[in-house]
C-alpha positions in Angstrom: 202.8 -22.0 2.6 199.8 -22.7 0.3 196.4 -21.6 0.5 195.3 -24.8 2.1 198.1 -25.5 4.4 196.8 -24.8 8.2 199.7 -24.0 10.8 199.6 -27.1 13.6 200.5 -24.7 16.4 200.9 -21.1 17.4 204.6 -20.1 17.5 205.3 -17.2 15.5 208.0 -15.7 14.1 207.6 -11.6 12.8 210.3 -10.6 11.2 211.7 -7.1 9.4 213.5 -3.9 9.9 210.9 -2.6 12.5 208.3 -5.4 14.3 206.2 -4.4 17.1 203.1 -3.1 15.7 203.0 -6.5 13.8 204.2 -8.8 17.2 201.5 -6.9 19.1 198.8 -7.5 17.0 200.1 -11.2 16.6 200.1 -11.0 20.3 196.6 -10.2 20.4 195.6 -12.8 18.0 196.1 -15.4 20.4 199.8 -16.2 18.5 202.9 -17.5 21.1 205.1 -14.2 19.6 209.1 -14.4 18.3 210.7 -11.9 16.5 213.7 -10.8 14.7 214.3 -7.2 14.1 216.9 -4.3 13.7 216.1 -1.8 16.6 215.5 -4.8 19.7 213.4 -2.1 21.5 211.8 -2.5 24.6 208.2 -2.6 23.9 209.4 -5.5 20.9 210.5 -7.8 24.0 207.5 -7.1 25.9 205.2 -8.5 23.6 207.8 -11.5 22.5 208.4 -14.3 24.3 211.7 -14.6 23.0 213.3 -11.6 20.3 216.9 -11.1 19.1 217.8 -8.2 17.2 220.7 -6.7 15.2 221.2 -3.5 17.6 222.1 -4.6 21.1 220.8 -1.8 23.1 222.9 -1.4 26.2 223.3 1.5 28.7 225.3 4.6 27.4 226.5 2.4 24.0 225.2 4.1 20.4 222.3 2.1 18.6 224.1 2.8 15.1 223.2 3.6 11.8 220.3 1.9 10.0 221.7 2.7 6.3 225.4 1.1 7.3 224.3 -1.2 10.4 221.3 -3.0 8.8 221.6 -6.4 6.4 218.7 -8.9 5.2 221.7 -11.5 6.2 222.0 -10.3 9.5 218.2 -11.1 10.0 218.6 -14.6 8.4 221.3 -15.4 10.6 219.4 -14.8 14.4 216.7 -16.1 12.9 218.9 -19.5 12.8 220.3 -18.6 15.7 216.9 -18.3 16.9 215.4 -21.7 15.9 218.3 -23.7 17.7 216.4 -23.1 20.9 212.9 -22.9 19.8 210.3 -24.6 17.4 208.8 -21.6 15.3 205.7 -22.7 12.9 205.3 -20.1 10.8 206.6 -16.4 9.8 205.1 -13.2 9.3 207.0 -10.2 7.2 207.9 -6.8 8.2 209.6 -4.5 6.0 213.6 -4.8 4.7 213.4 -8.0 2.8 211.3 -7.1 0.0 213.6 -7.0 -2.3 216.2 -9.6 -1.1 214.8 -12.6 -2.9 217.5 -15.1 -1.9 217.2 -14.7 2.2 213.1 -14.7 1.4 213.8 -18.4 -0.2 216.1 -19.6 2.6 213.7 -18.4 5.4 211.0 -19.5 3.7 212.8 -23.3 4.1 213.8 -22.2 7.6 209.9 -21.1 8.6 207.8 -20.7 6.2 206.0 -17.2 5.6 202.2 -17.3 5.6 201.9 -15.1 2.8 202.7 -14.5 -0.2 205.4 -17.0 -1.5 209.5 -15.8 -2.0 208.8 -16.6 -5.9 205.8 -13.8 -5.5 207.8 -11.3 -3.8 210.6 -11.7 -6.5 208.7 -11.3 -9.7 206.4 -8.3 -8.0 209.6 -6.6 -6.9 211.2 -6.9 -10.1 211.0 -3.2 -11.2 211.0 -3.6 -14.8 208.8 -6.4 -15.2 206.4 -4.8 -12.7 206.1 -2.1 -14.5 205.8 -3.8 -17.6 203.1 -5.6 -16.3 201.5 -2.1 -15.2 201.6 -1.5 -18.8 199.7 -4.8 -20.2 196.9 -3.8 -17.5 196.2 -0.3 -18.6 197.4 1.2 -14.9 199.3 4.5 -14.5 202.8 5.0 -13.2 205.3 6.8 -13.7 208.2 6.2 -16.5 210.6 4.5 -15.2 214.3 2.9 -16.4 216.9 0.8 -14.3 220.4 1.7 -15.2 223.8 1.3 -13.7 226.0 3.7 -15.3 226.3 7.3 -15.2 225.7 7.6 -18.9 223.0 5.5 -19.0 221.5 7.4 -16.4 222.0 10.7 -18.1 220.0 9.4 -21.5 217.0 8.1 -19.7 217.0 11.5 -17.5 216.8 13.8 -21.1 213.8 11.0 -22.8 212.1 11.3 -19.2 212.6 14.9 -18.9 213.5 16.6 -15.6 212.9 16.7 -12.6 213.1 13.3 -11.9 213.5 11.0 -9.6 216.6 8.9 -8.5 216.4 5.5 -6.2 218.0 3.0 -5.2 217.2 -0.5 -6.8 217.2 -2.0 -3.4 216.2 0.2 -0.1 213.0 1.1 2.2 211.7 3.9 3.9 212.8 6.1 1.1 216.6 6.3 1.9 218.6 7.6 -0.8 215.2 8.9 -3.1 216.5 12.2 -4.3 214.5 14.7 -7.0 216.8 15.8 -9.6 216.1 19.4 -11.4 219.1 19.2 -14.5 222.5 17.4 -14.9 224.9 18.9 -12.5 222.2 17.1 -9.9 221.9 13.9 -11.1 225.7 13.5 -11.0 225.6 13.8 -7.1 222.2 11.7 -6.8 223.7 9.1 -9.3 227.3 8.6 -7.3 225.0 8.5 -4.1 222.2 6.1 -5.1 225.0 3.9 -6.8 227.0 3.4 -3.8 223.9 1.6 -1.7 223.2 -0.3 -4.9 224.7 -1.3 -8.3 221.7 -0.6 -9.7 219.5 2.9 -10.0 216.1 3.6 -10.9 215.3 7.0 -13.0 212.1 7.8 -12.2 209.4 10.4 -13.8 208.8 13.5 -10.8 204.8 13.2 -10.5 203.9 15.9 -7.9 201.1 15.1 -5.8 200.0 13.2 -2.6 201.7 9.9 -1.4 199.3 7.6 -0.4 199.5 3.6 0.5 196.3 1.2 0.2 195.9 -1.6 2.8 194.5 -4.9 1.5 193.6 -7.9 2.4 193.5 -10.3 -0.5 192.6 -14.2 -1.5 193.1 -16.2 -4.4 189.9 -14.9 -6.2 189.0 -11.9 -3.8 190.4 -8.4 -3.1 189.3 -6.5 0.4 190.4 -2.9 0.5 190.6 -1.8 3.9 191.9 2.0 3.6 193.7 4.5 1.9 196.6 6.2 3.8 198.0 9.5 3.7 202.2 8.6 3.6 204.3 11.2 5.3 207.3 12.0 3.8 210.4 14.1 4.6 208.6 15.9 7.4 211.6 17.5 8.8 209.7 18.9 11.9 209.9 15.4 13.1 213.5 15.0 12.4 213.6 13.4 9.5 216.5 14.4 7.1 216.0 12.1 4.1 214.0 14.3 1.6 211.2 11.4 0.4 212.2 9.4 3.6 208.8 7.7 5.4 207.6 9.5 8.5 204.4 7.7 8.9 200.6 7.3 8.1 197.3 9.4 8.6 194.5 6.9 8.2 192.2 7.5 6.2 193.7 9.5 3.6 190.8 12.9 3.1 190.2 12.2 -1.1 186.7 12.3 -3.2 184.9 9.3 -4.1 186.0 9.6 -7.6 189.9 9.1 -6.2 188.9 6.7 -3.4 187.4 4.7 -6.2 189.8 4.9 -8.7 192.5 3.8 -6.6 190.3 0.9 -5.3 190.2 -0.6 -8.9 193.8 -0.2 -9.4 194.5 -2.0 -6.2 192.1 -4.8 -7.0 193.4 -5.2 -10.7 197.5 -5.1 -9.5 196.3 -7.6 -6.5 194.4 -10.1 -8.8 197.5 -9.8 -11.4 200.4 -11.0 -9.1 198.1 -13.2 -7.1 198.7 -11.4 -4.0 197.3 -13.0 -0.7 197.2 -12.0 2.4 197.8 -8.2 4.2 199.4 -6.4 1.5 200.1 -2.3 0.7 200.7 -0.4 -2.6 201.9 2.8 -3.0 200.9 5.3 -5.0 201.1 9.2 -6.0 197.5 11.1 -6.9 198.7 13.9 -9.2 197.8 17.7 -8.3 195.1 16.6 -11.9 193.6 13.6 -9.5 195.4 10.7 -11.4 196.5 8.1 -9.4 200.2 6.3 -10.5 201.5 3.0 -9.2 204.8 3.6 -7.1 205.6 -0.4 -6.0 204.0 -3.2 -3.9 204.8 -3.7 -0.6 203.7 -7.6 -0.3 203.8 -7.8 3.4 202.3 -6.3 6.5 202.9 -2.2 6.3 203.7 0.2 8.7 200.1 1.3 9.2 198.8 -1.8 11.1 198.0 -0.5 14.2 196.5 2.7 12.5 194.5 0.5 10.4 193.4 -2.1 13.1 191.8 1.0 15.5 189.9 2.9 12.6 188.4 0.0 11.4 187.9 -2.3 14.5 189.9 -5.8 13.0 192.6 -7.7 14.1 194.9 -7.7 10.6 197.0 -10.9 11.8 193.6 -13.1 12.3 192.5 -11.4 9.1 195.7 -12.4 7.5 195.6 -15.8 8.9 191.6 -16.5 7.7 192.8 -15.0 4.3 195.9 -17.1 3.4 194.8 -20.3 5.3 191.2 -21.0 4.3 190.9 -17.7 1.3 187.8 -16.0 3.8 187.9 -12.6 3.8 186.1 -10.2 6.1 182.6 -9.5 4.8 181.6 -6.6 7.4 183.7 -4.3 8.9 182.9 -0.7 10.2 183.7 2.3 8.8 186.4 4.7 9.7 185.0 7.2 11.9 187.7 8.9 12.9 191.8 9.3 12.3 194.5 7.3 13.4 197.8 8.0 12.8 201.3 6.9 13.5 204.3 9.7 13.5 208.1 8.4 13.6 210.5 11.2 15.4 214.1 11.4 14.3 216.8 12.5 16.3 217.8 15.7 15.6 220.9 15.6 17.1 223.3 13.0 19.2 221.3 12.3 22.4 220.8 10.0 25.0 217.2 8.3 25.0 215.2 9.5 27.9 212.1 7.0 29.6 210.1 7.4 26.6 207.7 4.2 28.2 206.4 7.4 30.4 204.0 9.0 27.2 201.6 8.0 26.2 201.0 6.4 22.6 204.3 6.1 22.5 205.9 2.9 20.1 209.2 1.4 19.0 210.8 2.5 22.8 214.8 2.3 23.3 216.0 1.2 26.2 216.5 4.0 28.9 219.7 5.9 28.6 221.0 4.8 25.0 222.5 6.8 22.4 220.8 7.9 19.6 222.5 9.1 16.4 221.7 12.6 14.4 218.9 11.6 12.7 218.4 8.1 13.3 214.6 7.0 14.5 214.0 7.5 18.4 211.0 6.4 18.9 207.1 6.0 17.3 204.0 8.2 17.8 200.8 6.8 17.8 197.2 8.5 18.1 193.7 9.2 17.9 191.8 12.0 16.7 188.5 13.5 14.9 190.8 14.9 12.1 194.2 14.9 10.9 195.3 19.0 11.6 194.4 17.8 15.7 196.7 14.5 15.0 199.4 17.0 13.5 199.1 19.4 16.1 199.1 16.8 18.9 202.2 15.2 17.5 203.6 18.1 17.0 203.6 19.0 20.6 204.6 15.9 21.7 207.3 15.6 19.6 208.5 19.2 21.3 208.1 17.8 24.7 210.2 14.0 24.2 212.6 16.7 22.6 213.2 18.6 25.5 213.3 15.4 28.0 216.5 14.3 26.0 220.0 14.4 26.9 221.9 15.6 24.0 225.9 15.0 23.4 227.9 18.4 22.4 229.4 17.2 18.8 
């Protein structure tokens, strides 16, 4: 859809791994909500007037694996499935088909995305050339080679220097991002990250804090809404993926020299691949206060709802102005306190309890399904007047949803 393009109707389609932040806010924005997603969770069909997902969550059945279960092609397909029985206008992206260019170009025929176009997604998801790019514009990030043998891997490893980092080509949330300290390491990382994809990034280690930016972005105009603090491998909320995503604090706590730093990078990376629309980027700020390009998320992130409490906008009406008649907002208030959204992992087989009982509770599985070890359960999301009471808070009601579940002896 071009810049100038203005949808007819309302019908909606959000679509990606995990959708009901972006339905709800859809929802809000006065949109008649469909959806396609992985998880088909309870609070997803609440807000949808019709949603079909890949996990059909029944009474004392397993929900899966996300790593095994998932597929950018299952997605295309009940989306089809979908529009047999419904007129959909228009589409709006979650995360898990960044970087699967051909289903963004099919869908894109099927509905097309307000947003940035499947040929933008493909050339900004393009490792190399992105970082390439990176290069010509002067912006920090970390050294990085694609390879797809072991030996390969083990020369770019000694010109990098260890540790490094080892990724998939392909994958979200972090799955399958190991740090590798020498050799030995890398062989296991290597045959791991190898067998999700054919392709493997070797990544420069920069220690630091992981951070995302929300935008909003025109054809001549950049809007930075916040910086993020990302949380990664927290394994008191379950998570078992070392660098695998746990959730937001917004606003990230940084000095105006960082905040502004990162603000330009943004700005120049947005104007470069002629972003529009709601987009993220992540980023590492070094323990010396530099600030490194990770990639581009260009579609809605994880940290809408976050981002639409501290700040007081609807990001889907924001989205639409932006992409539809290139306004951006002029005014919007300033964070004045935290927001933050926590993602609890199962820590062992279990069968969901009524999680629709607690409060700021997201992403809800249907009463009395199983869970696997270490597969998401449910979202947190709150409120505070700093992020230690967020952490705390979360902390102990993560403890309390633990002790309401059912687990299965292994």
């Amino acid at each position: 859809m071009t810049e100038t393009e203005i949808p007819d109707s309302r019908h909606l389609l959000v679509i990606g791994v995990d959708s009901v932040s972006l339905a709800t806010s859809a929802k809000r924005a006065g949109y008649q909500v469909f959806a396609v997603d992985h998880f088909g969770d309870r609070d997803l069909r609440r807000e949808c007037r019709k949603s079909l997902s890949i996990v059909k969550q029944r009474l004392g059945r397993s929900c899966g694996h996300l790593s095994s279960d998932f597929s950018p092609e299952k997605l295309l397909q009940l989306t089809k499935d979908l529009l047999k029985r419904y007129e959909i206008d228009t589409a709006l992206l979650s995360s898990g088909l960044d970087d699967s260019s051909d289903i963004l170009f099919e869908l894109n025929e099927l509905v097309p995305i307000l947003g940035n176009h499947p040929s933008v997604i493909k050339r900004i998801r393009d490792k190399t050339g992105f970082f390439h790019e990176l290069d010509r514009l002067g912006v920090s990030h970390p050294e990085t080679a694609a390879v797809e043998d072991l030996e390969e891997a083990r020369e770019e490893a000694r010109d990098i220097g260890y540790p490094i980092i080892i990724k998939p080509w392909k994958g979200f949330g972090g799955v399958g991002v190991r740090k590798v300290e020498d050799s030995w390491e890398l062989n296991l990382a290597f045959r791991e990250a190898s067998f999700m994809d054919k392709k493997v990034l070797i990544q420069e280690y920069i220690p630091g804090t992981c951070t995302s930016v929300s935008l909003l972005s025109s054809i001549n105009r950049v809007a930075i809404l916040t910086l993020n603090e990302q949380l990664i491998g927290m394994q008191k909320f379950g998570q078992r993926e070392p660098f695998g995503y746990c959730g937001n604090i917004v606003p990230l706590l940084a000095s105006r020299e960082i905040v502004g730093e990162c603000e330009s990078i943004v700005e120049k990376v947005a104007k470069r691949f002629n972003l529009i629309g709601a987009n993220g980027v992540d980023l590492v700020i070094s323990e010396e206060g530099t600030s490194y390009v990770i990639e581009v998320n260009p579609r809605f992130q994880g940290t809408i709802e976050c981002v639409e409490r501290v700040l007081g906008i609807n990001l889907v009406t924001a989205h639409e102005k932006a992409c539809v008649q290139g306004v951006l907002p002029e005014n919007w208030k300033e964070p004045f306190a935290f927001c933050a959204r926590f993602i609890l992992f199962a820590p062992q087989r279990l069968v969901a309890p009524d999680l629709s009982t607690f409060r700021g509770v997201r992403d809800i599985p249907l009463h009395g399904v199983v869970i696997e070890e270490g597969e998401p359960l449910c979202s947190l999301t709150m409120g505070g007047p700093n992020r230690d009471y967020l952490l705390q808070k979360a902390s102990e009601t993560a403890e309390v949803i633990r002790d309401s579940c059912e687990y299965i002896p292994s």
